[in-house]
C-alpha positions as CSV (number, residue, x, y, z in Angstrom):
1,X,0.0,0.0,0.0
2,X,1.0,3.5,-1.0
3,X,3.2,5.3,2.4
4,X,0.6,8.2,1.6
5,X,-2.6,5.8,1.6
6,X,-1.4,4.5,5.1
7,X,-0.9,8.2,6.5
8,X,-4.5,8.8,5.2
9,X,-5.9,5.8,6.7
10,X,-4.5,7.5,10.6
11,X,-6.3,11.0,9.4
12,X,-9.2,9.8,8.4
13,X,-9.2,8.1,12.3
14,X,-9.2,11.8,13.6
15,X,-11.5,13.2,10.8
16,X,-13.4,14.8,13.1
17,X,-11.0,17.0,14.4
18,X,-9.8,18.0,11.5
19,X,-13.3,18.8,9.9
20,X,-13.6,20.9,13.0
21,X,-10.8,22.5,12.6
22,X,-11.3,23.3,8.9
23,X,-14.9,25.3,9.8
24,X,-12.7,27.1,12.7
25,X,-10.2,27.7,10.2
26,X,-12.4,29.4,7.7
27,X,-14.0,31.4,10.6
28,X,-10.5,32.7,11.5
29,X,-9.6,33.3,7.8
30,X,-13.0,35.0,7.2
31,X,-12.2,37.2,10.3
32,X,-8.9,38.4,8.3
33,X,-10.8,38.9,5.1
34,X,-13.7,40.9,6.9
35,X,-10.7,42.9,8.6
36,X,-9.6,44.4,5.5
37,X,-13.1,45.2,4.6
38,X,-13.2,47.2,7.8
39,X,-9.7,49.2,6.8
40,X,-11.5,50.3,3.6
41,X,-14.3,51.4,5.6
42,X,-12.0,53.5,7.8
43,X,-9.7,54.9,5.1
44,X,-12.5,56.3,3.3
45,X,-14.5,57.1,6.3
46,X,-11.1,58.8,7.3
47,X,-10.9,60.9,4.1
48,X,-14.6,62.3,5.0
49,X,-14.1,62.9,8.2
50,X,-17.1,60.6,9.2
51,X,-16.5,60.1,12.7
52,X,-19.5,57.8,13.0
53,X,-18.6,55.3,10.6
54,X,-14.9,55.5,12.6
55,X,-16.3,54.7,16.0
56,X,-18.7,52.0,14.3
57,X,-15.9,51.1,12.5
58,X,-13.6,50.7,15.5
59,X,-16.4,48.8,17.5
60,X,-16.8,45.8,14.6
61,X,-12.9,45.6,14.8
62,X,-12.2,45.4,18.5
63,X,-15.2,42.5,18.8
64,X,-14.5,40.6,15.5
65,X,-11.1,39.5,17.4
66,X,-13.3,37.9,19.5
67,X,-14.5,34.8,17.6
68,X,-11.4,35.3,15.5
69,X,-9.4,34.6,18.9
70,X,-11.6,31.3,20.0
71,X,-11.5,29.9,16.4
72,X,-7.6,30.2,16.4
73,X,-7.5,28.6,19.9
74,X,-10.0,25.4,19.6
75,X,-8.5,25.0,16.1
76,X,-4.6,24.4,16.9
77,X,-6.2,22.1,20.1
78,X,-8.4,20.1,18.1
79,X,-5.3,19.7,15.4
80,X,-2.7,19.5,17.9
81,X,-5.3,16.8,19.6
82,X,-5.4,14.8,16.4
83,X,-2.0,14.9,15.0
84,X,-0.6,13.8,18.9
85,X,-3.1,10.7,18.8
86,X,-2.2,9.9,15.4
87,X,1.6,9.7,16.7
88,X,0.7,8.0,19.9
89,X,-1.5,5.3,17.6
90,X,1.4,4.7,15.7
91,X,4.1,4.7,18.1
92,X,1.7,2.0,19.9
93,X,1.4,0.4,16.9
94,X,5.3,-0.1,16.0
95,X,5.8,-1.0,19.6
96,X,3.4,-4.0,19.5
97,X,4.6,-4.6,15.9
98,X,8.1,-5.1,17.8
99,X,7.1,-6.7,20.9
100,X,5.7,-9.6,17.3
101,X,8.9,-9.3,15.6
102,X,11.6,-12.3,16.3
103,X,15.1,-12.3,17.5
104,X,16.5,-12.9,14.1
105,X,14.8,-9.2,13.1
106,X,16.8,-7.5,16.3
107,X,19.8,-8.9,15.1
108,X,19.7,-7.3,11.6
109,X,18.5,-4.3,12.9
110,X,20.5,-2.3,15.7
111,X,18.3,-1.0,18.6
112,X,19.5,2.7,18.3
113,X,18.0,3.0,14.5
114,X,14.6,1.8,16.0
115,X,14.5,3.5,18.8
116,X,15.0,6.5,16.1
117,X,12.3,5.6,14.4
118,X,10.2,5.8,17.2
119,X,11.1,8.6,18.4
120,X,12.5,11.3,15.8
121,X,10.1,9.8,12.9
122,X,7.2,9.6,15.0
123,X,8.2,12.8,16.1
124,X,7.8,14.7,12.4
125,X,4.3,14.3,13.0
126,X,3.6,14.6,16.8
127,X,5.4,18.1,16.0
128,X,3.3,18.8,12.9
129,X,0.2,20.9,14.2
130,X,1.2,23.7,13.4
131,X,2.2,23.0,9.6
132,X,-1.4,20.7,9.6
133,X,-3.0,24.5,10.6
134,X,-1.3,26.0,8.3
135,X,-2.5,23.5,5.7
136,X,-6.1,24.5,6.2
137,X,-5.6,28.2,7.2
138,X,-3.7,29.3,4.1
139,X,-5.2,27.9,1.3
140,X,-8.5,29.1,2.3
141,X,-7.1,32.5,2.9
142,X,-5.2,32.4,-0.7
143,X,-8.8,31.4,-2.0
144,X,-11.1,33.5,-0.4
145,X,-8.4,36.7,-0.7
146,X,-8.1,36.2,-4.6
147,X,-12.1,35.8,-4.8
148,X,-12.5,39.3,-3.1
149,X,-9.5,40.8,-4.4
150,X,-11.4,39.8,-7.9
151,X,-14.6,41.4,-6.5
152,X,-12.6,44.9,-5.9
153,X,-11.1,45.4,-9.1
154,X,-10.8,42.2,-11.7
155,X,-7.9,43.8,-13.5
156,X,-5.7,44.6,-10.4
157,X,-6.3,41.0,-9.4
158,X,-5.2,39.4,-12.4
159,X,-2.1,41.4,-12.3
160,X,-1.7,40.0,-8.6
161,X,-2.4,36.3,-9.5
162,X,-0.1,36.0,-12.1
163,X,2.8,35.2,-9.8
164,X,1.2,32.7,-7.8
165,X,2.1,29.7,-10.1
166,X,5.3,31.6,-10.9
167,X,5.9,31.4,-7.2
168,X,5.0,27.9,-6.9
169,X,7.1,26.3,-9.8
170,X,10.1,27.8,-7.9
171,X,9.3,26.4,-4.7
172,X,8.3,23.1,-5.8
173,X,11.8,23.2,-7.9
174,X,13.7,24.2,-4.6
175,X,12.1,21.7,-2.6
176,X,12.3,18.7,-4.9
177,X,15.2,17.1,-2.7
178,X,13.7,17.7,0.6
179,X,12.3,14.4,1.5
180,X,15.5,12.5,-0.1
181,X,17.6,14.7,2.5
182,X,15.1,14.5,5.4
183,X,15.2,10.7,4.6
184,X,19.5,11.2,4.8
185,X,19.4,13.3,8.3
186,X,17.2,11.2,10.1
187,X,19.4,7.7,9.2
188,X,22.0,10.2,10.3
189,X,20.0,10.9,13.8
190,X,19.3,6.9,14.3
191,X,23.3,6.8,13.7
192,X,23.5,9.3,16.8
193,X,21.3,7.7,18.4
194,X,22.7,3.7,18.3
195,X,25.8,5.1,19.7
196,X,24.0,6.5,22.4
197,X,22.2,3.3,23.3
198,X,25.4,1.2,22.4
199,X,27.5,3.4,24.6
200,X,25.0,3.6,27.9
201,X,24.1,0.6,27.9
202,X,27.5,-0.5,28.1
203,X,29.1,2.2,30.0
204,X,30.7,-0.2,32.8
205,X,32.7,-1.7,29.5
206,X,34.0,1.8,28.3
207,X,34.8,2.6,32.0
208,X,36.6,-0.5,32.7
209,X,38.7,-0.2,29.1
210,X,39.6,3.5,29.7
211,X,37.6,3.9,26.2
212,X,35.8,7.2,27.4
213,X,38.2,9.6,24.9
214,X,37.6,7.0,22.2
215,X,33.9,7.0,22.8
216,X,33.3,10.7,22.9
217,X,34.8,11.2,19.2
218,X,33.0,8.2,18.0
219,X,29.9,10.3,19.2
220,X,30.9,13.4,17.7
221,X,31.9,11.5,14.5
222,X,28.2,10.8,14.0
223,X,26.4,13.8,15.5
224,X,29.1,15.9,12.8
225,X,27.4,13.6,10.2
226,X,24.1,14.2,11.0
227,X,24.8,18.0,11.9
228,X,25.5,17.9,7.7
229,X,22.8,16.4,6.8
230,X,20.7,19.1,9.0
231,X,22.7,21.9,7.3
232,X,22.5,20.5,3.8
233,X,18.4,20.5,4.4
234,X,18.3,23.4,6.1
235,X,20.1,25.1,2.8
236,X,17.3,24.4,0.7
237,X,14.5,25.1,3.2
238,X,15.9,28.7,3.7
239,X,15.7,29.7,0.3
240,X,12.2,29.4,0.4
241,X,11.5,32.4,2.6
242,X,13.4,35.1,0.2
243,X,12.3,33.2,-2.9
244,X,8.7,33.4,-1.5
245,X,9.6,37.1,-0.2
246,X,10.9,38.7,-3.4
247,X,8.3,37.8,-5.5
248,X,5.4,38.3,-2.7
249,X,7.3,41.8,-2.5
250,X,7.2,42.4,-6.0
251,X,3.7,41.8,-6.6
252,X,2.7,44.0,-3.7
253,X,4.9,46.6,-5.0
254,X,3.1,45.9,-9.0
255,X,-0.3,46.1,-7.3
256,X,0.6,49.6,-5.5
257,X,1.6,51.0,-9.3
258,X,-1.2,49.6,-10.7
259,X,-3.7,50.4,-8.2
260,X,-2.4,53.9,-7.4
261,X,-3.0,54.5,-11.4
262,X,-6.5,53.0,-10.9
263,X,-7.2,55.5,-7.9
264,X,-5.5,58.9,-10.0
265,X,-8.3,57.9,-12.5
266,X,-10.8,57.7,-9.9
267,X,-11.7,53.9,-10.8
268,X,-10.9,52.9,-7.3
269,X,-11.0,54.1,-4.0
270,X,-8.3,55.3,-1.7
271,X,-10.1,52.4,0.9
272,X,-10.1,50.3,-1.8
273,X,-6.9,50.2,-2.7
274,X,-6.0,50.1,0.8
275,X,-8.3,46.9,1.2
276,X,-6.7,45.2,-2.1
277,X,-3.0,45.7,-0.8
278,X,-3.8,44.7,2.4
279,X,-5.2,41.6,0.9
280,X,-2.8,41.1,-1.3
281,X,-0.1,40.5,1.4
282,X,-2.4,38.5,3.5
283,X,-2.5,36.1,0.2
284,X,1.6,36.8,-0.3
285,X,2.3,35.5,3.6
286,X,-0.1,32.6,3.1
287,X,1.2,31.7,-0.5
288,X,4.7,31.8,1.9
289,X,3.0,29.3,4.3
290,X,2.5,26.5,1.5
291,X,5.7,26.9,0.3
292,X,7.3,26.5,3.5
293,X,4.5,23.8,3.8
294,X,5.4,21.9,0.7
295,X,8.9,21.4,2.5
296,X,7.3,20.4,5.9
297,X,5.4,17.8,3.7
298,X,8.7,15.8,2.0
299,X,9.9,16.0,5.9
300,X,7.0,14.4,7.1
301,X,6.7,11.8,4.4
302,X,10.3,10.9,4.7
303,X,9.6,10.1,8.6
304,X,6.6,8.1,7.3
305,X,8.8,5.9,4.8
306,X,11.1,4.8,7.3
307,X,8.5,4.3,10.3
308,X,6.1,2.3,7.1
309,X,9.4,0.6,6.7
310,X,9.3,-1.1,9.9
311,X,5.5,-1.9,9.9
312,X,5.4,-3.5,6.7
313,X,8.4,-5.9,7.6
314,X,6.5,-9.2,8.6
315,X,7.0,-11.1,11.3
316,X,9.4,-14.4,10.7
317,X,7.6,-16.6,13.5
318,X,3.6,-16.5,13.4
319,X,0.9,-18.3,15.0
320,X,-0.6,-20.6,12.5
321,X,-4.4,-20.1,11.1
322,X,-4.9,-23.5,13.2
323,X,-2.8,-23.2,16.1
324,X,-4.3,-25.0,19.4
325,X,-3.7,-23.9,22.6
326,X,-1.2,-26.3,24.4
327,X,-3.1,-26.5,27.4
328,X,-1.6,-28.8,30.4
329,X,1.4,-30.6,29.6
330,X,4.1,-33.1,31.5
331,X,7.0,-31.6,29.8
332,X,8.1,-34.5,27.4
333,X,10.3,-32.7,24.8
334,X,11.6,-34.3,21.9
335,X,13.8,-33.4,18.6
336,X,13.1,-34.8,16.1
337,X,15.1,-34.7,12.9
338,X,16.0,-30.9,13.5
339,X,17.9,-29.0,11.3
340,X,18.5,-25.0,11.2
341,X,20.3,-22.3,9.2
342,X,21.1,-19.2,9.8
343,X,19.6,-16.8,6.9
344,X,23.0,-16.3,6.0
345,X,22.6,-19.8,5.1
346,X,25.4,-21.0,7.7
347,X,23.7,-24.4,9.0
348,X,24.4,-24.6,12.7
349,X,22.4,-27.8,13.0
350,X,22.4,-31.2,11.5
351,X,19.6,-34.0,11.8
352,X,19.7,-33.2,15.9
353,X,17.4,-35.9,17.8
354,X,16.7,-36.9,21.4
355,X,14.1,-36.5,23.8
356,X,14.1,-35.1,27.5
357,X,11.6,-37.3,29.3
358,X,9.6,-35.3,32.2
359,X,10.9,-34.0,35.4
360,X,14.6,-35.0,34.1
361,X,17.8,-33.0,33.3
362,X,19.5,-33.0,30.5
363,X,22.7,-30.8,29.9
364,X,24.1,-29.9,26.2
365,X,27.8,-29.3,26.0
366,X,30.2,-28.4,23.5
367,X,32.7,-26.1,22.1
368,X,31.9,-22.5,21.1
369,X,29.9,-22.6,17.8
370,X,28.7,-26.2,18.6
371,X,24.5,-25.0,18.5
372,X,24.3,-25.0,22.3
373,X,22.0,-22.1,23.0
374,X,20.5,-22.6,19.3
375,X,18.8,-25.6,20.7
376,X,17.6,-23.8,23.9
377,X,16.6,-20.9,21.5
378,X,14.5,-23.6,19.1
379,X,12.5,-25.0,22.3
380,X,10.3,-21.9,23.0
381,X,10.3,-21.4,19.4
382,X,12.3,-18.1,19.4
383,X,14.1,-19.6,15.8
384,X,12.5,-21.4,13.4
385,X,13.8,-25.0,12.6
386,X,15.0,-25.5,8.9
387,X,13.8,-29.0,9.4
388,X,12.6,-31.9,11.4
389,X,10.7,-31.1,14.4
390,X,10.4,-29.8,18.0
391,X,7.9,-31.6,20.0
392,X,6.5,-30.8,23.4
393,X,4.4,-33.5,24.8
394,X,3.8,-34.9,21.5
395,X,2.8,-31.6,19.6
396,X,4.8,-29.9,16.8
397,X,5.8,-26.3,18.8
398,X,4.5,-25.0,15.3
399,X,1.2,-26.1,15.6
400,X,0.4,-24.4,19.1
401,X,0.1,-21.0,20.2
402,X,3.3,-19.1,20.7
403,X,2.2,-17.9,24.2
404,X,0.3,-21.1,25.3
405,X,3.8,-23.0,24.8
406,X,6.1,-20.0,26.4
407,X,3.4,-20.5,29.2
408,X,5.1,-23.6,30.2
409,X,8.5,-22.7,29.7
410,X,10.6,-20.8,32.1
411,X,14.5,-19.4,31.3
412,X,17.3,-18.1,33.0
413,X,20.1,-17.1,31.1
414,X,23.6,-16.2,31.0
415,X,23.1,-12.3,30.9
416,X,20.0,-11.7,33.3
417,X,18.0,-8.6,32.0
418,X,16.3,-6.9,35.2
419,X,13.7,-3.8,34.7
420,X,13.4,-0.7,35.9
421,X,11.3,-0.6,39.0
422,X,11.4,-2.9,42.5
423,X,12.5,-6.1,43.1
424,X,9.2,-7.4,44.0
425,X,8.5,-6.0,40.3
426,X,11.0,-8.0,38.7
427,X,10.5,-11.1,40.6
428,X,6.7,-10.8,39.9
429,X,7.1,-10.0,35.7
430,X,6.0,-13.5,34.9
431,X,3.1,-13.4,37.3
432,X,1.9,-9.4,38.1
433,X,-1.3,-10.9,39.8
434,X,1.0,-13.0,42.2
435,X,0.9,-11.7,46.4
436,X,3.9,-10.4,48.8
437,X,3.7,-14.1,50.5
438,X,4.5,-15.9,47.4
439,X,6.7,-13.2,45.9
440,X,8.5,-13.7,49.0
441,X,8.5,-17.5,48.8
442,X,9.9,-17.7,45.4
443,X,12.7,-15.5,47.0
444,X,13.5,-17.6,49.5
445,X,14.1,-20.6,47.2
446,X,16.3,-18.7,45.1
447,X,18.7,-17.6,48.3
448,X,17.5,-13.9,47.5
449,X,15.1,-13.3,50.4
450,X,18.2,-12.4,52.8
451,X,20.4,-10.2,50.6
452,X,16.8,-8.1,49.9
453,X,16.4,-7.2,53.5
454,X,18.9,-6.1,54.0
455,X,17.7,-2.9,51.5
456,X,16.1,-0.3,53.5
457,X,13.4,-0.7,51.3
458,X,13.3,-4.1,51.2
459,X,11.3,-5.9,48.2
460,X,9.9,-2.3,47.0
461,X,13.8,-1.0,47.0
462,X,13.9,0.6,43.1
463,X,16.7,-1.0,40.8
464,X,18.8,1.1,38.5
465,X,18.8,0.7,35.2
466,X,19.2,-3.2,34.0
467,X,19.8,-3.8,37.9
468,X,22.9,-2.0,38.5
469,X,22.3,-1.9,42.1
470,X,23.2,-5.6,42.4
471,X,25.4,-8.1,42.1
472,X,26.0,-10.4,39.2
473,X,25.3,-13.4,42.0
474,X,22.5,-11.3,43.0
475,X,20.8,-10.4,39.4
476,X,21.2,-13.7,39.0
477,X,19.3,-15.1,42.2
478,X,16.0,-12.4,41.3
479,X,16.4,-14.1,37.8
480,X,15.5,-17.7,39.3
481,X,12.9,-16.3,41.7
482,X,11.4,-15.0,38.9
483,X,11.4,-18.4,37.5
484,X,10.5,-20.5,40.5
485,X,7.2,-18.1,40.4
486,X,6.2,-18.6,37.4
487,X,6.3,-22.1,38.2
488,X,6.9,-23.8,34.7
489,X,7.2,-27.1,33.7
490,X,10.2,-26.8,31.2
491,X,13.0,-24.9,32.3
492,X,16.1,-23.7,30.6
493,X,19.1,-22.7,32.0
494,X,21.9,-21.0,29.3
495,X,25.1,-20.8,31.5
496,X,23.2,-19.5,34.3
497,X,26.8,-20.0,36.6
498,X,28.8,-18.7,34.3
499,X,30.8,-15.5,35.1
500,X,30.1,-15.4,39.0
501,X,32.4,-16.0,42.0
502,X,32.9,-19.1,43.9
503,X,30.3,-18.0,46.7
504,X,27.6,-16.5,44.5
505,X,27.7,-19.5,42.2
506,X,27.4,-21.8,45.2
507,X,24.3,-20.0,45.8
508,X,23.1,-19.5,42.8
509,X,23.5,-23.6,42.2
510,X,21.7,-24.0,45.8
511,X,18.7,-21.8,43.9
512,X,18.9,-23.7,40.7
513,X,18.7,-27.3,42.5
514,X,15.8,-25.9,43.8
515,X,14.1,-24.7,40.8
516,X,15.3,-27.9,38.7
517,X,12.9,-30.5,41.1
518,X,10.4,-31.9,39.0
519,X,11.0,-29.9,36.1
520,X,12.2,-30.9,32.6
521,X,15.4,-29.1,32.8
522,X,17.8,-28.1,29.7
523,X,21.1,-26.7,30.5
524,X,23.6,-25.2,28.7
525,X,26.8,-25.9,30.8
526,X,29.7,-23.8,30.7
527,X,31.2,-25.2,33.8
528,X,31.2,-28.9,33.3
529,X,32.0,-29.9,36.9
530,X,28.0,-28.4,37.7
531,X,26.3,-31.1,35.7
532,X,28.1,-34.1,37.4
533,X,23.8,-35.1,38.6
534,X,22.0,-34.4,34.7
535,X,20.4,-37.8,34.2
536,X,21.3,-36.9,30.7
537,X,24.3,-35.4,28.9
538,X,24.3,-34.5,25.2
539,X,27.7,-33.5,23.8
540,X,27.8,-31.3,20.1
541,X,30.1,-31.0,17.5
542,X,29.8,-29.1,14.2
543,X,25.7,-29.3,14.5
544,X,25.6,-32.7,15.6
545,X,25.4,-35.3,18.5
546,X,28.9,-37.0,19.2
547,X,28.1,-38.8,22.1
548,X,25.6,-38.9,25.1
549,X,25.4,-40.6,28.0
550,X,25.7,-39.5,32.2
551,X,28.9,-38.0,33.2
552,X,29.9,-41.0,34.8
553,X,29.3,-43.1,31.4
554,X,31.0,-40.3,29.4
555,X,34.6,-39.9,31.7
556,X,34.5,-43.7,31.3
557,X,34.9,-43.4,27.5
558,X,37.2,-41.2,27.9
559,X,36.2,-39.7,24.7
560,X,35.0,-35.9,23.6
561,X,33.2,-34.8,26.8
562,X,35.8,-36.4,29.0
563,X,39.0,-34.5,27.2
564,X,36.5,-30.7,27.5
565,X,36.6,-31.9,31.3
566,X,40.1,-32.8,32.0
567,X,41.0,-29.6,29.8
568,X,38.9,-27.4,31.5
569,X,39.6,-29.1,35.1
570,X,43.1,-28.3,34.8
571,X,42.9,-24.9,33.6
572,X,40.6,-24.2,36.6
573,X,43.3,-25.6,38.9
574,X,46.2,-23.7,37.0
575,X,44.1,-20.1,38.0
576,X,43.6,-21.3,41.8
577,X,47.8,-22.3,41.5
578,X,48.0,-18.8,40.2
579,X,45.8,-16.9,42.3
580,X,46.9,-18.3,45.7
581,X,50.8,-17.8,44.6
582,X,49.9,-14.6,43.6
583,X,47.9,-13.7,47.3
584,X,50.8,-15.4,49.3
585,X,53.3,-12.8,47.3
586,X,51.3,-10.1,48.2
587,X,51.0,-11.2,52.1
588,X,54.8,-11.6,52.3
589,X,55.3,-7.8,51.1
């Protein structure tokens, strides 16, 4: 569908407001109109001395500004009303049109350029109320000036008209490139603006690096970029005023010859000429208006490609036409045959099967690359599999309902993501309608309850952003609360020891032994000595299953798994060497 169509389909929402504001419009451009009819009054009243007609005169002016005043008001309201919804409508709608979209789509896209989008683009028309008044206002006032500057004198108005289209074939000739570089500066803007995210968001990282010098010219590099772009726009916008000026000023100036000719021969009146002039730069300023609108308009429609852009990008995962909801389940899952690819085409998975039988653990191990979290990442059905399938509890995960499966299915991974607000908040996400006492609970088995008292708020204590408050131990711990309330019967846990200290992964492990009774557990293991109790152990290499078995089974074949352990088990032990060499040195200076 035409970008222009879709923009219509969002007015005609709001037509009410803006058939409003076209009736108030024509009041307030009436009101000018009438105004110079009053200034020929005067002028000739003036000449006569006619000192009634000046006070009447006088009188009809001061209260015509009056309705003129209210019409103004309620008519930028009710376009500033509908112009604001129509940007909230759509900045709702590309939020839920995100919340749809699947990982694969926030990989190819980076974060800052969307949250551009939804901000700067949307922005170009939250902004536009006054252009949209404007876009009523002065067409009505060109019209309704020429009509009455044709009812004074026909011949001084055709003189007056013929540089309206002259006017306008400039200005449309000027502005030709506007939306093509409105379309450049705002890419450059998302640019500023994905730094910005990139940069906050990992600000411990620049800290840590020293990278702060590096950062800050990074920044300007792109905010110089899109300071360009603004300039090279802002180039062609200004030469609309003194195009729009000269030739306004020029036809003024040709309508004063002509008209004071028309007066020495007594064909016009000193008022009238007075009315026709005045008119005639009423119909100048507002032919000024729509040029400087026509510019306004390739902004706006530039926004409107890119934010259309993003809307009319499909999801890559949907709900079938006949998906069921999964209901109750035991939490068998099986793989059946799978397969995936990347869209690059890189196949990270080759003809993958085995089941995880309910209320069992089963850990998946492997080097870097091997499809580890891929296979976590198929089970809730963030990816879609190239082939085979994924079963849970005998139905293919394609033929349910995305949010009846994710139902059952709890995760906490490697990097825990926390929210702005409390702890309780963040515990509760999964379950908002869930009470303090089993908020509290879920704390408790996850070894958080203690460490949150001790907060002077306790569970209402307000987290920085992405939980910057608290530890990695801790983060991690509100993570598996979170889990243990929503209380699912598949669980899956990517590295969720990884990275922490020896006490804050004892307790984290504590919480996760917890959470793991009577669940169907998948883990991605990063430390292989924490899944010496999965019932099941799967081991990949290059997509595919090398061996299997329990740990005890696999260090007896002394194959794949049992050379990543010995590996990994004495690079552990070379660090503690290290580390306690390195803490006697420093006690015995």
């Amino acid at each position: 569908m035409d970008n222009r169509k879709r923009l219509l389909e969002y007015l005609l929402e709001h037509k009410w407001c803006f058939l409003w504001g076209a009736l108030l419009g024509g009041i307030a451009t009436g009101s000018d109109i009438v105004t110079m009819y009053l200034l020929r009054l005067f002028t000739d009243a003036a000449g006569k001395g006619d000192w009634n007609t000046i006070t009447m005169v006088a009188v009809f002016f001061v209260g015509l500004q009056f309705p003129k005043g209210i019409a103004g008001y309620w008519q930028f309201y009710l376009i500033a009303l509908a112009t604001n919804r129509i940007a909230v409508d759509i900045r709702n709608k590309m939020y839920s049109h995100l919340q749809a979209m699947s990982l694969s789509f926030f990989e190819r896209n980076r974060i800052g350029h969307l949250m551009s989008r939804m901000t700067n683009d949307v922005g170009l028309i939250q902004n536009g109320s006054g252009a949209a008044t404007d876009a009523i206002n002065a067409p009505l006032l060109v019209i309704g000036g020429i009509a009455r500057m044709f009812s004074i004198n026909w011949i001084l108005a055709l003189v007056g008209v013929v540089f309206v289209p002259l006017m306008g074939l400039l200005i449309s000739k000027i502005t030709r490139k506007m939306r093509k570089l409105t379309m450049m500066l705002q890419l450059k803007l998302a640019d500023v603006t994905a730094v910005l995210e990139e940069t906050m968001a990992g600000i411990r990282i620049v800290k840590s690096f020293g990278m702060e010098k590096q950062e800050i010219e990074r920044f300007k590099e792109q905010n110089d970029a899109s300071l360009k772009a603004a300039l090279k726009g802002a180039r062609r916008n200004a030469a609309v005023t003194p195009v729009t000026e000269f030739f306004g000023s020029l036809a003024v100036v040709v309508i004063l010859l002509v008209g004071g000719y028309l007066t020495a021969q007594h064909r016009m009146t000193v008022g009238g000429l007075f009315e026709f002039g005045g008119l005639a730069i009423y119909v100048a300023s507002s032919a000024k208006k729509i040029g400087r609108l026509n510019v306004t308009y390739h902004q706006t429609m530039a926004g409107i490609e890119r934010i259309f852009e993003v809307l009319g990008e499909a999801p890559d995962i949907t709900d079938s036409s006949v998906a069921a909801d999964l209901g109750d389940i035991v939490g068998r899952v099986e793989f059946n045959d799978v397969a995936f690819s990347y869209q690059t085409g890189e196949q990270v998975l080759r003809n993958l099967s085995f089941a995880m039988e309910p209320g069992k653990a089963v850990a998946v191990v492997g080097p870097s690359g091997a499809g580890k979290s891929t296979v976590a990442n198929l089970i809730p059905r963030f990816y879609e599999v190239s082939g085979g399938a994924v079963m849970v509890d005998g139905h293919d995960v394609r033929s349910v309902t995305m949010e009846s499966l994710r139902r059952h299915i709890g995760i906490v991974p490697q990097e825990t993501i926390l929210f702005s607000g409390t702890i309780r908040d963040n515990i509760a996400y999964g379950r908002p309608d869930a009470n303090d006492d089993e908020v509290e609970q879920a704390a408790r088995a996850a070894n958080a309850h203690m460490f949150i008292t001790q907060f002077d708020d306790g569970y209402k204590t307000v987290l920085g952003e992405r939980g910057a408050r608290l530890s990695g131990g801790e983060r991690q711990r509100i993570a598996i609360a979170r889990a243990i309330l929503k209380d699912p019967r598949i669980l899956i846990l990517d590295e969720a020891t990884s990275s922490l200290d020896a006490t804050s992964e004892r307790l984290v492990q504590e919480a996760l032994d917890k959470l793991m009774v009577g669940r169907t557990t998948l883990v991605i293991a990063h430390r292989l000595s924490t899944i010496k109790q999965a019932d099941s152990i799967i081991v990949l290499g290059d997509g595919k299953i090398v061996e299997q078995g329990s740990f005890d089974e696999l260090m007896q074949q002394g194959g794949v798994f049992a050379g990543l352990y010995h590996t990994q088990f004495d690079l552990e032990k070379e660090e503690v060497v290290a580390s306690s060499e390195g803490h006697l040195e420093k006690t015995q200076s």
